[in-house]
N, CA, C and O atoms as a printed pandas DataFrame, in Angstrom:
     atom_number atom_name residue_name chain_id  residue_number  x_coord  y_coord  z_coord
0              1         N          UNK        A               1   48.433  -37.447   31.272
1              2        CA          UNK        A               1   48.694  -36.641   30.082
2              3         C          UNK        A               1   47.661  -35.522   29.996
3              4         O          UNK        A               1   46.433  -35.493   30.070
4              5         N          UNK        A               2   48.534  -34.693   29.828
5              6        CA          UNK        A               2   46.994  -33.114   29.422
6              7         C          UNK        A               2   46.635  -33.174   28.088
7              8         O          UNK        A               2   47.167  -33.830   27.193
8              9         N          UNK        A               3   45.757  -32.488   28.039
9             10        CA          UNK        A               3   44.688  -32.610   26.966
10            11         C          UNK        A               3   44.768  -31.179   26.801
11            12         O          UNK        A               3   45.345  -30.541   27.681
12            13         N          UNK        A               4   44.239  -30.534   25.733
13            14        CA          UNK        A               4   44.546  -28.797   25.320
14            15         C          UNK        A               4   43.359  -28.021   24.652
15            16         O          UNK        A               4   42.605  -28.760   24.018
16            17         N          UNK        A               5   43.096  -26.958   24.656
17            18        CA          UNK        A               5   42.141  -25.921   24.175
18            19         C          UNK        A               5   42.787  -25.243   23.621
19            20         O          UNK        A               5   43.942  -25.539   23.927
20            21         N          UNK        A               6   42.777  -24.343   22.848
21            22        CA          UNK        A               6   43.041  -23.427   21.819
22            23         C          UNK        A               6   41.744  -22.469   21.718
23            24         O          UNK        A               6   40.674  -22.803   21.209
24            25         N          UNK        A               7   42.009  -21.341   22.240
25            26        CA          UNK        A               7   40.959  -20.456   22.537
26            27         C          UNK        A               7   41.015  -19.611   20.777
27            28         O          UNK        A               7   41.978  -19.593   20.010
28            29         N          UNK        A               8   39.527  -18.946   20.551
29            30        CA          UNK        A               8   39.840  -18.720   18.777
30            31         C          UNK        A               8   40.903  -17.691   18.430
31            32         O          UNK        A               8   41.615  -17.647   17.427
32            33         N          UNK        A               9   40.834  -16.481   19.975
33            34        CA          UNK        A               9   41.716  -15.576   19.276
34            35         C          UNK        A               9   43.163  -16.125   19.136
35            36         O          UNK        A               9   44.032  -15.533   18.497
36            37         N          UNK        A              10   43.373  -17.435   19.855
37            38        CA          UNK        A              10   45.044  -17.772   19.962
38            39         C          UNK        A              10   44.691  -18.486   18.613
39            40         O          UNK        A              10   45.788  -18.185   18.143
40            41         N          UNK        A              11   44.072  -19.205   17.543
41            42        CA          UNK        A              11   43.785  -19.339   16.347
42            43         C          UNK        A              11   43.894  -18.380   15.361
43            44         O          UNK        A              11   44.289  -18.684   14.236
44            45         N          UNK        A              12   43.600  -17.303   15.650
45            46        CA          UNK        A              12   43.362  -16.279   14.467
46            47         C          UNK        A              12   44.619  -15.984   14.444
47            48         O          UNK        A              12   45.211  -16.169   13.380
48            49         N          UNK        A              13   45.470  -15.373   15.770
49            50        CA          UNK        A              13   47.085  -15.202   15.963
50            51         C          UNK        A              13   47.740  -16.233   15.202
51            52         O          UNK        A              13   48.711  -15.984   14.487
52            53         N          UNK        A              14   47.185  -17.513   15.344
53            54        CA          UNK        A              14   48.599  -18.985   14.804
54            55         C          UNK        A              14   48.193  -18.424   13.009
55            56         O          UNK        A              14   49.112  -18.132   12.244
56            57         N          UNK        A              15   46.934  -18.365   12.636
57            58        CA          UNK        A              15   46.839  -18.364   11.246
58            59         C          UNK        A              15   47.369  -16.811   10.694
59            60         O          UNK        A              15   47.156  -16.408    9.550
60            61         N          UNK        A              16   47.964  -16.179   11.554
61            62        CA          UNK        A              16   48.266  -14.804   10.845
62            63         C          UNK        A              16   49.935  -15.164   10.648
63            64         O          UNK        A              16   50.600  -14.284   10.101
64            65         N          UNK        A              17   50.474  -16.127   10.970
65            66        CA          UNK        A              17   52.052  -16.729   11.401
66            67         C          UNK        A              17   52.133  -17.222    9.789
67            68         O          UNK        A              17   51.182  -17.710    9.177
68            69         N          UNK        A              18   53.681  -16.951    9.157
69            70        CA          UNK        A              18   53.377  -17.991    7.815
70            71         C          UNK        A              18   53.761  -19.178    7.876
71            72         O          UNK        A              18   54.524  -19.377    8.822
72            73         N          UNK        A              19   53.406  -20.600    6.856
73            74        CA          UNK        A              19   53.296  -21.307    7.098
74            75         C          UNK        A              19   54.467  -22.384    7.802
75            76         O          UNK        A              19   54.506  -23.514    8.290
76            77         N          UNK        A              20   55.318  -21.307    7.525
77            78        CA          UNK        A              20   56.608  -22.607    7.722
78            79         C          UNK        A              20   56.811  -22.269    9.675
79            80         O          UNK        A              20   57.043  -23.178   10.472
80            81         N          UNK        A              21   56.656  -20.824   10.065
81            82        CA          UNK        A              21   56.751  -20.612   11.453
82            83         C          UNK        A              21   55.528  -21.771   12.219
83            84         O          UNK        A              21   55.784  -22.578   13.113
84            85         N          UNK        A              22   54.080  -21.524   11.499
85            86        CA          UNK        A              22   52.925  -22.352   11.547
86            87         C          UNK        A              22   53.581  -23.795   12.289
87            88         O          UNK        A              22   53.720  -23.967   13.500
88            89         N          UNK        A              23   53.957  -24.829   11.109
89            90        CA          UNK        A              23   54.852  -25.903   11.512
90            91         C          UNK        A              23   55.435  -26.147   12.684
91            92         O          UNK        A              23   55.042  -26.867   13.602
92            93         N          UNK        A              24   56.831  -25.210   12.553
93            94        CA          UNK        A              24   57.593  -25.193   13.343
94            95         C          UNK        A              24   57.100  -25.171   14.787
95            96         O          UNK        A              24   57.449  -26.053   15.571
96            97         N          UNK        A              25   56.280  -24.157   15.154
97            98        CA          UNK        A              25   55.407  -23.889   16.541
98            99         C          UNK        A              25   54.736  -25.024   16.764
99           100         O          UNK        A              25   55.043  -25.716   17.735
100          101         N          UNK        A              26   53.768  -25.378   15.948
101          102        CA          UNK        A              26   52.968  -26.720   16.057
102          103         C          UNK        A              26   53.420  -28.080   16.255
103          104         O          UNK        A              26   52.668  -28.795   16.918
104          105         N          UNK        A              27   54.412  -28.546   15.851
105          106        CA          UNK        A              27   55.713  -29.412   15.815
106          107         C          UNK        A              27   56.388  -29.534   17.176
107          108         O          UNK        A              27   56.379  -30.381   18.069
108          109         N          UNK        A              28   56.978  -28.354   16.984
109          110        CA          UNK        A              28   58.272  -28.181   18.022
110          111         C          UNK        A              28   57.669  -27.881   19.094
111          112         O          UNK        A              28   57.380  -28.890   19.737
112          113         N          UNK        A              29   57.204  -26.473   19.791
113          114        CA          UNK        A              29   56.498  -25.766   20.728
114          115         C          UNK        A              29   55.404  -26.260   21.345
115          116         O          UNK        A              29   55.506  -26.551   22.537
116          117         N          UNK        A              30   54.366  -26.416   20.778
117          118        CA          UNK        A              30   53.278  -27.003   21.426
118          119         C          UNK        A              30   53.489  -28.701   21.751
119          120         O          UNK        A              30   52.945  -29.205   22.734
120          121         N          UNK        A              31   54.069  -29.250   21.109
121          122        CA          UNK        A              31   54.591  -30.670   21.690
122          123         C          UNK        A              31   55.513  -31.045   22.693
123          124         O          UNK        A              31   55.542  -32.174   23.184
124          125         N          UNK        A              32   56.515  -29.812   23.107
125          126        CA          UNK        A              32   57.093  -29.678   24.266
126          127         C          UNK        A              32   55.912  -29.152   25.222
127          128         O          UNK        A              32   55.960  -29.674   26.335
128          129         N          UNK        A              33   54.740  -28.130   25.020
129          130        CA          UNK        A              33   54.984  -27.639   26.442
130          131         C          UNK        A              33   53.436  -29.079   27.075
131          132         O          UNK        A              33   52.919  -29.353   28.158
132          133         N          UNK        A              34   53.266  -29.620   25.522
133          134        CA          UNK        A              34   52.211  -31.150   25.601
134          135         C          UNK        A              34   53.206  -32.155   27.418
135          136         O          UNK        A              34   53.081  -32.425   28.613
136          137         N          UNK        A              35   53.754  -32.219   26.664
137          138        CA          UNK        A              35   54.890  -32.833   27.365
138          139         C          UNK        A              35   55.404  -32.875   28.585
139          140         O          UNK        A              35   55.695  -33.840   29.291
140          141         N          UNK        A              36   55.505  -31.513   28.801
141          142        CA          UNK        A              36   56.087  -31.099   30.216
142          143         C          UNK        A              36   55.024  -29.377   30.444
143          144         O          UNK        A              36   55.615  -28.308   30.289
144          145         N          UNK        A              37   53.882  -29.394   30.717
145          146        CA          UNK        A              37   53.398  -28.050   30.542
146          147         C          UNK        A              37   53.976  -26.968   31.550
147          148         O          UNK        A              37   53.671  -25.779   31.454
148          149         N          UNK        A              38   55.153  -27.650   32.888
149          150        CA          UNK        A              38   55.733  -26.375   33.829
150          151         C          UNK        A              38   56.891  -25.855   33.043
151          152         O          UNK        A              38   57.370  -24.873   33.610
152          153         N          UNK        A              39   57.745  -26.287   31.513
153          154        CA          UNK        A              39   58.370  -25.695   31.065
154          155         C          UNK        A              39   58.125  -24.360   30.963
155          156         O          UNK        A              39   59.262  -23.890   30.913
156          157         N          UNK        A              40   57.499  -23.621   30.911
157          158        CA          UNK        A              40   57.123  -22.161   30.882
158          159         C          UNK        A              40   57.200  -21.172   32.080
159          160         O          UNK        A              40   56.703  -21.514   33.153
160          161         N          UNK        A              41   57.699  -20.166   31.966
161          162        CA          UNK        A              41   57.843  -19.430   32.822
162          163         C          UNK        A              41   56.958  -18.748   33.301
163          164         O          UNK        A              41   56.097  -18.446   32.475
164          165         N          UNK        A              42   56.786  -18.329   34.415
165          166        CA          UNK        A              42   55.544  -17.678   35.242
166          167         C          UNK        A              42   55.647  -16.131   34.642
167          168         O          UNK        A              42   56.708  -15.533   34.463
168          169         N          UNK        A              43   54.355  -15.626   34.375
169          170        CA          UNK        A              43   54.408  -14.481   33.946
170          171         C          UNK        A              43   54.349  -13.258   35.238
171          172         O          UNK        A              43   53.463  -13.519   36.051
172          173         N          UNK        A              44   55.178  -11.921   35.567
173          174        CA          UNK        A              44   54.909  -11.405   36.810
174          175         C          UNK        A              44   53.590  -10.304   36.552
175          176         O          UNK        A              44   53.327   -9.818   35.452
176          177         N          UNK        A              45   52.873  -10.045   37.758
177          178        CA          UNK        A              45   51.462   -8.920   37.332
178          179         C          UNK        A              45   50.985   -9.337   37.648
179          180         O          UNK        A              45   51.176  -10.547   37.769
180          181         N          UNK        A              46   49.561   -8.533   38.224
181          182        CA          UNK        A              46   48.828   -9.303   39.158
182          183         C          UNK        A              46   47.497   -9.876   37.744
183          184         O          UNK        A              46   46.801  -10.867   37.525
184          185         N          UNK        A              47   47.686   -8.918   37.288
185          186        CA          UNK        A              47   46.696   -9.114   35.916
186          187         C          UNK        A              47   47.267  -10.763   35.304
187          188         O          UNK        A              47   46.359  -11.408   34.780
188          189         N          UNK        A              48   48.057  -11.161   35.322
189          190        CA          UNK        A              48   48.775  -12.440   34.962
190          191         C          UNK        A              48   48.994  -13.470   35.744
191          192         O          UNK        A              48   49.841  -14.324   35.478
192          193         N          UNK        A              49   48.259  -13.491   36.776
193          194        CA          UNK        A              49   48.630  -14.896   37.656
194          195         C          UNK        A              49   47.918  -15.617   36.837
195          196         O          UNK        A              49   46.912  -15.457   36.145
196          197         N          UNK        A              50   49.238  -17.090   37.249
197          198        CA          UNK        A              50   48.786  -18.034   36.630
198          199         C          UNK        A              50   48.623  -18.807   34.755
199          200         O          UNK        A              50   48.178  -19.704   34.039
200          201         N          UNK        A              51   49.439  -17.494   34.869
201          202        CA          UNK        A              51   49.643  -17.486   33.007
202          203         C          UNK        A              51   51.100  -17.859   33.196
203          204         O          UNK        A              51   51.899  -17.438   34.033
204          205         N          UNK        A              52   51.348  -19.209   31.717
205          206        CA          UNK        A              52   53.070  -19.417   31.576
206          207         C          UNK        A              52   53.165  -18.803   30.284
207          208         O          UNK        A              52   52.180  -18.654   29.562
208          209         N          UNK        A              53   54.592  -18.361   29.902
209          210        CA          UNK        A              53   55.101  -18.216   28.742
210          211         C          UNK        A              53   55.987  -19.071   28.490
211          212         O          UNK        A              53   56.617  -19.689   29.348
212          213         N          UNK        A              54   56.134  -19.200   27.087
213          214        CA          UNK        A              54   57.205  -20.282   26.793
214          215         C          UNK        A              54   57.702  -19.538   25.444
215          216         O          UNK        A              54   56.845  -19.172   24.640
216          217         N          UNK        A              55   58.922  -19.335   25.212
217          218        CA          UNK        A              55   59.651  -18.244   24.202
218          219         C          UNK        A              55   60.664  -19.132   23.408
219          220         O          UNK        A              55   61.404  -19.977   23.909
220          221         N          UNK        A              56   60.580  -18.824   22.183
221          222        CA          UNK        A              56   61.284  -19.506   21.250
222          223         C          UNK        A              56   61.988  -18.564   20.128
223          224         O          UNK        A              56   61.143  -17.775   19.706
224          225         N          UNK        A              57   63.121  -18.400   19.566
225          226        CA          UNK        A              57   63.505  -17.776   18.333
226          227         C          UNK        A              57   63.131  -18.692   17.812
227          228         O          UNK        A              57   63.138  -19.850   18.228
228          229         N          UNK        A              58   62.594  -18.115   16.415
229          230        CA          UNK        A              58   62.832  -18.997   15.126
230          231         C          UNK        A              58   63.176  -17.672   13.780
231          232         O          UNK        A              58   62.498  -16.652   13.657
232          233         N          UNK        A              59   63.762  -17.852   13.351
233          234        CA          UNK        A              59   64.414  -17.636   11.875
234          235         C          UNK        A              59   64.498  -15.723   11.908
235          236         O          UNK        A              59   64.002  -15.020   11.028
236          237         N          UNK        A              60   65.395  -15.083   13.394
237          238        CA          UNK        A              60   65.780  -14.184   13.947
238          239         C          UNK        A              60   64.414  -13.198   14.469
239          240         O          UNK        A              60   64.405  -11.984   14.673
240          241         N          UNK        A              61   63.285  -14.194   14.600
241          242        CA          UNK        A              61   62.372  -13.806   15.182
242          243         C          UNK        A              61   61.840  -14.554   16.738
243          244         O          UNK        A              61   61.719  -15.763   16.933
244          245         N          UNK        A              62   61.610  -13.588   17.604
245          246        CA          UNK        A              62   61.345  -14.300   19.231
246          247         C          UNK        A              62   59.886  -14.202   19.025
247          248         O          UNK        A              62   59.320  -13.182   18.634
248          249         N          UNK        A              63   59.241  -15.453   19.345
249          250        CA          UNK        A              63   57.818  -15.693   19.861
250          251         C          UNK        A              63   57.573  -15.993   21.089
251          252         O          UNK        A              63   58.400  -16.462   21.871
252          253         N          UNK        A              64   56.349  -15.723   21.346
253          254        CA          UNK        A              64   55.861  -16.308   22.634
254          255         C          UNK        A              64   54.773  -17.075   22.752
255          256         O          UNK        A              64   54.054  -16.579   21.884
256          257         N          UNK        A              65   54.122  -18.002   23.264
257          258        CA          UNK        A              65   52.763  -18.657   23.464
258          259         C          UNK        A              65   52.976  -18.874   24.907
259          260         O          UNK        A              65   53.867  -19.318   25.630
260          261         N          UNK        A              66   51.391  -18.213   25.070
261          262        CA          UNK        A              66   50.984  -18.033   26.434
262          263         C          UNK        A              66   49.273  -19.008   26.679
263          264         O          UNK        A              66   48.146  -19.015   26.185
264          265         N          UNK        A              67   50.055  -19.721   27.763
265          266        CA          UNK        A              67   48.794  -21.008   28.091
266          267         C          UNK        A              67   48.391  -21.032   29.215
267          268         O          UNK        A              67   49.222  -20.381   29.846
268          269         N          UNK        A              68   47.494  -21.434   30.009
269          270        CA          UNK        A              68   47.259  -21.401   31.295
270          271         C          UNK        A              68   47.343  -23.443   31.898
271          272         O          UNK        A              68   47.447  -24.358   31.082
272          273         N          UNK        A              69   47.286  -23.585   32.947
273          274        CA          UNK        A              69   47.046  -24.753   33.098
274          275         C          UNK        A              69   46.156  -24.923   34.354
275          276         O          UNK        A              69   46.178  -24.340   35.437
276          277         N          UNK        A              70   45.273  -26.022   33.806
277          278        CA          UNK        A              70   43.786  -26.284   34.617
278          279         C          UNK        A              70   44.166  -27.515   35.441
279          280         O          UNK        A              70   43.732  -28.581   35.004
280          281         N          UNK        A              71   44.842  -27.551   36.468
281          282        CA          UNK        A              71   45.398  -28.596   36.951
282          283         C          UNK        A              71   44.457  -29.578   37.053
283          284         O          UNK        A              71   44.755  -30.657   36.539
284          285         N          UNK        A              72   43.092  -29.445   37.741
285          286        CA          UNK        A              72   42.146  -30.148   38.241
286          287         C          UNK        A              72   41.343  -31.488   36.835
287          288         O          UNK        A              72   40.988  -32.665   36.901
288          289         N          UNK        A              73   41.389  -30.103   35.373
289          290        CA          UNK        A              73   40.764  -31.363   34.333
290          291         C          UNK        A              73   41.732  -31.504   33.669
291          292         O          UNK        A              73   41.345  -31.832   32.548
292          293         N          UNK        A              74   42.975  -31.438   33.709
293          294        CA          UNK        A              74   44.186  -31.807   33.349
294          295         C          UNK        A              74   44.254  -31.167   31.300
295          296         O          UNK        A              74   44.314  -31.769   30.228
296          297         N          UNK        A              75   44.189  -29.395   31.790
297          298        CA          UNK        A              75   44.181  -29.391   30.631
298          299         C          UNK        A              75   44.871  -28.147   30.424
299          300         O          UNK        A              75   45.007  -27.475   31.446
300          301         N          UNK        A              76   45.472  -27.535   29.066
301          302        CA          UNK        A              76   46.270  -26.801   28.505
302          303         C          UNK        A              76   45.371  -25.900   28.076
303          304         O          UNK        A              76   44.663  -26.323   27.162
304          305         N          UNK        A              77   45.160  -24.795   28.431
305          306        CA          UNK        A              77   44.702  -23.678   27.467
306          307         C          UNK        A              77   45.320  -22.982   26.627
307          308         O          UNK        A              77   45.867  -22.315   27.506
308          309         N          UNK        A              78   45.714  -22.552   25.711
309          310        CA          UNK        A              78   46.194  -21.565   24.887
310          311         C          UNK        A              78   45.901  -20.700   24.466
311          312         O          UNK        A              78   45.000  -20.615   23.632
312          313         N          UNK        A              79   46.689  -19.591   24.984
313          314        CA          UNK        A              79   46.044  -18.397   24.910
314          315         C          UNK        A              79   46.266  -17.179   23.932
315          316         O          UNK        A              79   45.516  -16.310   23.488
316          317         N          UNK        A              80   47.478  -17.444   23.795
317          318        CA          UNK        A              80   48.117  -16.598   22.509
318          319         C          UNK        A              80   49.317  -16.988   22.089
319          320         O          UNK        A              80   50.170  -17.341   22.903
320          321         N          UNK        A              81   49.552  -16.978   20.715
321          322        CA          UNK        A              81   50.800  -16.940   20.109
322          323         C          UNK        A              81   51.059  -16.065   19.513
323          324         O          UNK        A              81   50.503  -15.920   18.424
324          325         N          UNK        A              82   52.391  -14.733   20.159
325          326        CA          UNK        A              82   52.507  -13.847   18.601
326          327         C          UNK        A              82   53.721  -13.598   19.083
327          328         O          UNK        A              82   53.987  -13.839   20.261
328          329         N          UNK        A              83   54.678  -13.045   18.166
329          330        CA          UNK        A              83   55.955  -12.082   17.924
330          331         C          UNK        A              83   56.227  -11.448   19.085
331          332         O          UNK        A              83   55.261  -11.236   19.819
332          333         N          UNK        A              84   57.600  -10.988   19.539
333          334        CA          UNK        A              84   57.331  -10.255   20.672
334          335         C          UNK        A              84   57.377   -9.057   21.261
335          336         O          UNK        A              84   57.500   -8.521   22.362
336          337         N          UNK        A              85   57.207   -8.794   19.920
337          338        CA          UNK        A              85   56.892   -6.997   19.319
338          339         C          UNK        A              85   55.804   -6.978   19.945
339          340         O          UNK        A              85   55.024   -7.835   19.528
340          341         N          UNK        A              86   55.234   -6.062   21.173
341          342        CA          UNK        A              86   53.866   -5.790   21.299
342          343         C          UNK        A              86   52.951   -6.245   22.396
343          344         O          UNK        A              86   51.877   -5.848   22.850
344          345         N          UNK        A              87   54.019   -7.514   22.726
345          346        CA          UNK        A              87   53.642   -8.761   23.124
346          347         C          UNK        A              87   52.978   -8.242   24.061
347          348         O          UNK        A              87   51.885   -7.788   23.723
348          349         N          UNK        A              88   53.322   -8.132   25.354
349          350        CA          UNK        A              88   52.601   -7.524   26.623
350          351         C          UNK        A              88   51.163   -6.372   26.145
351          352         O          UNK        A              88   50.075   -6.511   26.705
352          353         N          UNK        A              89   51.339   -5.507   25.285
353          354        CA          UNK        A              89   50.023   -4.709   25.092
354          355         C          UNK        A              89   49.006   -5.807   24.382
355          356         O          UNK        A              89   47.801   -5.808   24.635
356          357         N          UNK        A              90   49.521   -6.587   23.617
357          358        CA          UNK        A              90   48.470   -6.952   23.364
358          359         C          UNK        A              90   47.806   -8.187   24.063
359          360         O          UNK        A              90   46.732   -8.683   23.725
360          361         N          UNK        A              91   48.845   -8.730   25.390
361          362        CA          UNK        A              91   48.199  -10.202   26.323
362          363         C          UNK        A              91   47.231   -8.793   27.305
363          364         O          UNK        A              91   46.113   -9.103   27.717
364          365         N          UNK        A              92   47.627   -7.705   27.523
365          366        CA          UNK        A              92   46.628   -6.921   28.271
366          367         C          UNK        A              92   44.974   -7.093   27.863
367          368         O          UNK        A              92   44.166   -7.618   28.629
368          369         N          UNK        A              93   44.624   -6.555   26.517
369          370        CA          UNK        A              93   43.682   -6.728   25.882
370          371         C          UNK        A              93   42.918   -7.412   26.333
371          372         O          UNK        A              93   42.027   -7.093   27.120
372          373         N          UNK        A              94   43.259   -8.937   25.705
373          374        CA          UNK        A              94   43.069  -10.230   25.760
374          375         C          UNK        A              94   42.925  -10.423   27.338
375          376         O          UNK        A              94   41.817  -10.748   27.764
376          377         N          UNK        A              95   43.746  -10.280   28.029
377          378        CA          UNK        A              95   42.813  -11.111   29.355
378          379         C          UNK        A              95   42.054  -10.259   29.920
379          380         O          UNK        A              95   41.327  -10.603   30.852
């Protein structure tokens, strides 16, 4: 079983979400990708190896959370969750 990190800026992103999306992601999303962490799709770029996405509508809005996986200490990073307005300029930033 993996074990998970939550890096702060992917925190500051979940707490800018309102509360009921909050839930839903936390619930639904992060307990699937707990579960099975190759559900996510490989991101293409060389700036992005090794990063998955995993994309969800909820309530006519598409999200994304982007995690890495540490095969060796068997663990989940998380790297961002936001809308997918933007999405790519702002995973640039960030990594």
């Amino acid at each position: 079983m993996y074990d998970f990190v939550v890096i702060n800026s992917c925190r500051k992103d979940f707490k800018k979400l309102n509360r009921e999306t909050q839930k839903f992601i936390r619930h639904f999303c992060f307990s699937k990708i707990l579960q099975n962490p190759y559900i996510g799709k490989k991101l293409k770029g060389k700036e992005f190896q090794k990063i998955l996405k995993f994309g969800i509508a909820f309530k006519t809005t598409d999200y994304r959370i982007v995690y890495k996986i540490e095969k060796e200490k068997l663990i989940i990073i998380f790297i961002m969750v936001a809308s997918r307005e933007n999405f790519y300029k702002k995973l640039k930033k960030r990594i």
